[in-house]
N, C-alpha and C positions, 0 to 999 in steps of 0.2 A: 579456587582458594589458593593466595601465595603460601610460601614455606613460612611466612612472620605469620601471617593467620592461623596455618596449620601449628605451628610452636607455641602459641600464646593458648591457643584450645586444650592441648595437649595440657599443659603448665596446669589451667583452670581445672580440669578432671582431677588431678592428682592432689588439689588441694582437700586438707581434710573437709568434711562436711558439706562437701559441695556433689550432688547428685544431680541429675542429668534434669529436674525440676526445677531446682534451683539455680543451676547453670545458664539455662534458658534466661529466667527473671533478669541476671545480672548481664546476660548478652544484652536483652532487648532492650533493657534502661541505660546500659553505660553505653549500646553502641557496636559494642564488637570485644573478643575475651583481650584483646591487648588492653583498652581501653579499662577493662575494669580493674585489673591490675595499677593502673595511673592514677584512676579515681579516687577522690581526694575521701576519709573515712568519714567526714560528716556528711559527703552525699550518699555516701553505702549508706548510712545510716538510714536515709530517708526511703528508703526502699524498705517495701513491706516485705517482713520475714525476715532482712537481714541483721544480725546481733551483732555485738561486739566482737567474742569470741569468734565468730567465723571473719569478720574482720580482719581481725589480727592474724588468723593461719593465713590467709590473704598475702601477710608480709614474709612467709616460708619460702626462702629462695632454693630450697632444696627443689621444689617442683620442675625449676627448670632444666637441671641435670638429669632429671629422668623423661623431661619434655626431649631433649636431645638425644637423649640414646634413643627412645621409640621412635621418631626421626629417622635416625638412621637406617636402623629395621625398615620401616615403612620403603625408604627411599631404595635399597638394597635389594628388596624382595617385590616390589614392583606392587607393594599394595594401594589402592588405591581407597583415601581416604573420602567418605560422603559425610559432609556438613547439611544439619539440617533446614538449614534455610537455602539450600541451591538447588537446582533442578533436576540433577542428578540423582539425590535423595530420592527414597521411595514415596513418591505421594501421599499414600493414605496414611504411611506412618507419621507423617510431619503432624497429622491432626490427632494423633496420639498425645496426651499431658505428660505421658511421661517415656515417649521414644527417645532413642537413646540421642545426643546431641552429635555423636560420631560413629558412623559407622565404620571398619575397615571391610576392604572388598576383593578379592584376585578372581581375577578370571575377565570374559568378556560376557558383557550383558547388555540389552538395550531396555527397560522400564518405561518408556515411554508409549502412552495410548496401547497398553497393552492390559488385557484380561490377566488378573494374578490370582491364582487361589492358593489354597496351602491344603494341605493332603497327610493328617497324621495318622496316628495309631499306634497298638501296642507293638512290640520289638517280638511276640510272640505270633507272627500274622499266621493265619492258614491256610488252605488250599484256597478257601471261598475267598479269603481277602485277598489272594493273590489275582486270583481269576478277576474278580470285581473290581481291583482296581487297573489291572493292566487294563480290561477294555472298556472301562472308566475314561480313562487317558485317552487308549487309541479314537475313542465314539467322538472326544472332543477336539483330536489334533485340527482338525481342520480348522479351528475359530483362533488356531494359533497361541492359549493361553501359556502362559510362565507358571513351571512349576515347582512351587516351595515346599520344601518339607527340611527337617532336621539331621538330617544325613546319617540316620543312628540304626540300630539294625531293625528289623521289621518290615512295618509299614512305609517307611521315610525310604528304606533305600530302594523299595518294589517301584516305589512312584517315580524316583531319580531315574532308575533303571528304565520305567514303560518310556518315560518322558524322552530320556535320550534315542532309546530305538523311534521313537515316533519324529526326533528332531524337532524336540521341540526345549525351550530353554528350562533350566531347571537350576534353582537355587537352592545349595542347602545351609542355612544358618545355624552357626556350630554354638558352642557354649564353652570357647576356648578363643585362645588367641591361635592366629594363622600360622603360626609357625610350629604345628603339628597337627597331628589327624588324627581322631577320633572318633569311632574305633580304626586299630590301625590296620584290620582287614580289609577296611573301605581303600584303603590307599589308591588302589589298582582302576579307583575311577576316578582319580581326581583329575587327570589329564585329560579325559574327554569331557566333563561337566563343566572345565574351565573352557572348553571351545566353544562352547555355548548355551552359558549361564554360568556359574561358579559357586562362591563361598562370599557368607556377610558373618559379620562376628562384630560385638561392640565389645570386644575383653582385647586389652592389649595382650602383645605378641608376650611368652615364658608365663602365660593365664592356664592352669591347668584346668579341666571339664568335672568343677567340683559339681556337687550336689544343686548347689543352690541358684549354681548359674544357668542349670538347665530350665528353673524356672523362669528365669529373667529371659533367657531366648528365645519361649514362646508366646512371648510378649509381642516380637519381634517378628516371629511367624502368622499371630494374626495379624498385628496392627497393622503389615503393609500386602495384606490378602482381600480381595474384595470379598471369598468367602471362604470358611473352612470348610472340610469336609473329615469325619471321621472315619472311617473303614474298619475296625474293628476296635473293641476297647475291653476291658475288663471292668469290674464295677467300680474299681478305683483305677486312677495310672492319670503319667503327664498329657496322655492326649485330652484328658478331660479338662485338665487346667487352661487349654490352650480354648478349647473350644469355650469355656467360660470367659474365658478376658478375650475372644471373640463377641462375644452376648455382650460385658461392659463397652466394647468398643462400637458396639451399635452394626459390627459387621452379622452376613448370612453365615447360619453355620447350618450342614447339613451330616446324617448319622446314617450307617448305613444297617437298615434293620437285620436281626438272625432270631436264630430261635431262641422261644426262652431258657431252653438247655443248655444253649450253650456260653460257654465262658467269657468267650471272647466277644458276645455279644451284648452280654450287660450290660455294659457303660454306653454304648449305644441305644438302646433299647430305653436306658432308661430315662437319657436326652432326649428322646422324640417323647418318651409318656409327659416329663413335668414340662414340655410343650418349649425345651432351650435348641431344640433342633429340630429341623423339616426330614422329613421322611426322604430317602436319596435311594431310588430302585435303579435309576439310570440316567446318564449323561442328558436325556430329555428334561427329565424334573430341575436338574440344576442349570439346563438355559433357558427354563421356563422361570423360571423364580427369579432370575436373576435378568431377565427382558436382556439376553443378548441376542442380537440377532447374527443370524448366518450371511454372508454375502453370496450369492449364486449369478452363476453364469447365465443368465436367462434365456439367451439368443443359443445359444450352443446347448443344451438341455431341451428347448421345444424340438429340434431336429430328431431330435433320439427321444423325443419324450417317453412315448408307450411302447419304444423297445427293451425301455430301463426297469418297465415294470415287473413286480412277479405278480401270480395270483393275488397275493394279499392286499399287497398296496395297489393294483387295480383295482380291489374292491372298495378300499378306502375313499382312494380319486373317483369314482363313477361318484359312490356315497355323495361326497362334499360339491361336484359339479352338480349336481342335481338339487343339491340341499342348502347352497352357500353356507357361511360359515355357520360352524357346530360346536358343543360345548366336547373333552376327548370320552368323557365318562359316557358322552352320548353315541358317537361316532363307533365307544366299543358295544356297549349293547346292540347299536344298529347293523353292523356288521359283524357282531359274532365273536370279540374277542374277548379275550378274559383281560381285566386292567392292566394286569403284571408285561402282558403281552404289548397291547395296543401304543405303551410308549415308546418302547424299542422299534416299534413296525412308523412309529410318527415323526419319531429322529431320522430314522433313515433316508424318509421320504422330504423333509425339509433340508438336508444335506443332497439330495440329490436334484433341489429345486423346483420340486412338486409340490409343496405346500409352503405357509407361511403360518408361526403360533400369532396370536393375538392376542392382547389382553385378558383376563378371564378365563383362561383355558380354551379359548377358542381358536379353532385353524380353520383356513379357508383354500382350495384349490388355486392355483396358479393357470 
């Protein structure tokens, strides 16, 4: 995107009445946002939705002195602007109706042919959410997934945290413009999240972290997630909103169950009942749902095959050599495990190139 592109974009945002829906319409018909600024008002006209009156704000040259100043910013502070029709853009968000037309970005990241999920929760996490979602994270570093959450206290910063100790990329989408942090206790990680992975934000720079833009940012957090995952929630709270315009967006969203007792598991609990989330016990069920597979080493794995073994998953591997492939609910009856068990013991063993899931819940020996 040139600096004319980026300025005219910039200009279009600021006009009144023009949201990121309607911005779109008037990109794709006129062309490009300089163009539609050019366009003559009887062909605005002919364009479905557009009125008069936004027409006419159309002729506010005020837009571009504030096009220029965020410019500046932008160019100053090394932000790097995503437009969404380039490739840069986050994929699945582009198929969003109504993702933002402009993203700003700092840090380094790479989006491409990469596994993206998003990872919220209440700001009130507890021990079980902590433990659950660190080796959440850690069970799945290997398949190299990018991890988004909202950088906020809780859940969002446990998952930034696992993510970075595992080296693996982590993005948090603020609800403010980039020229502060939010909350400003995070600060002390922003230099190593920016080494790999960073900050995406659609609110221009002097944007305070009002109310209502928290909503619009987790918009933003599913639409470019292939799935969400809950970790703990209360019966009401923003992780739920996020997990819902997950559900309209057609993406996986997965909850992670607790007791009925407890508080922080409600809002969970009660996504898996009215059937808006999968049941999420462990890093297995979400690369089973979600048909990712593992790549293994094949040739260097048979050498050590059954010195990698422990009792368990020997017992598994004889199981499934003997039996070809098995449904898992069958595999733990046959061998002796309780369900809670057998996925944990099934992950391990396709991470380490002893099995392989298949469709159906079925896995077969290697």
């Amino acid at each position: 995107m040139t600096e004319t592109e980026l300025y005219y974009l910039l200009a279009l945002q600021k006009v009144e009445g023009v949201g990121d829906i309607v911005a779109k319409k008037l990109i794709t018909s006129c062309g490009n946002a300089e163009a539609v600024f050019q366009t003559k008002a009887k062909q605005l006209s002919a364009i479905d939705g557009i009125g008069s009156s936004l027409i006419k704000k159309l002729k506010d040259q005020s837009v571009f002195e504030k096009a220029a100043s965020e410019m500046k910013f932008i160019s100053e502070n090394n932000i790097q602007p995503l437009f969404f029709l380039e490739d840069q853009y986050p994929e699945k968000l582009k198929h969003c109706i109504d993702g933002p037309v402009l993203l700003f970005a700092s840090g380094t990241f790479d989006l491409k042919n990469q596994k993206i999920i998003s990872i919220v929760g209440t700001r009130q996490i507890t021990s079980y959410g902590i433990e659950f979602c660190k080796n959440l994270i850690a069970d799945l570093a290997p398949l190299n997934p990018i991890i988004v959450s909202g950088f906020a206290y809780g859940v969002d910063i446990v998952a930034h945290q696992a993510a970075m100790e595992e080296n693996l990329q982590t993005i948090g989408v603020v609800a403010h413009g980039l020229d502060k942090i939010y909350p400003k206790i995070h600060k002390k990680y922003v230099a190593k999240m920016e080494k790999n992975g960073g900050f995406m934000t659609e609110f221009w720079s002097a944007t305070n972290p009002e109310k209502e833009n928290f909503v619009r940012r987790n918009r933003i957090v599913a639409g470019m997630s292939e799935a969400t995952i809950v970790i703990e929630s209360a019966e009401k709270g923003g992780s739920l909103i996020t997990a819902n315009v997950a559900n309209d967006y057609n993406r996986d969203v997965f909850a992670v169950p607790g007791r009925v007792s407890d508080k922080y598991s409600q809002g969970c609990n009660n996504l898996i009942k009215i059937q808006k989330a999968n049941v999420l016990t462990s890093a297995a069920d979400l690369i089973y749902m979600l048909n990712w597979d593992i790549e293994k080493p094949t040739k260097a794995i048979q050498k050590q095959l059954f010195v990698a073994l422990n009792d368990d998953e020997q017992k598994i591997y004889d199981y499934l050599l003997k039996n070809g492939k098995e449904v898992m609910d069958l595999i733990a009856i046959e061998c002796g495990f309780p369900i809670f068990k057998i996925s944990g013991i099934l992950l391990n063993m396709e991470l380490k190139g002893l099995i392989r899931p298949l469709p159906g819940k079925l896995f077969e020996a290697i």
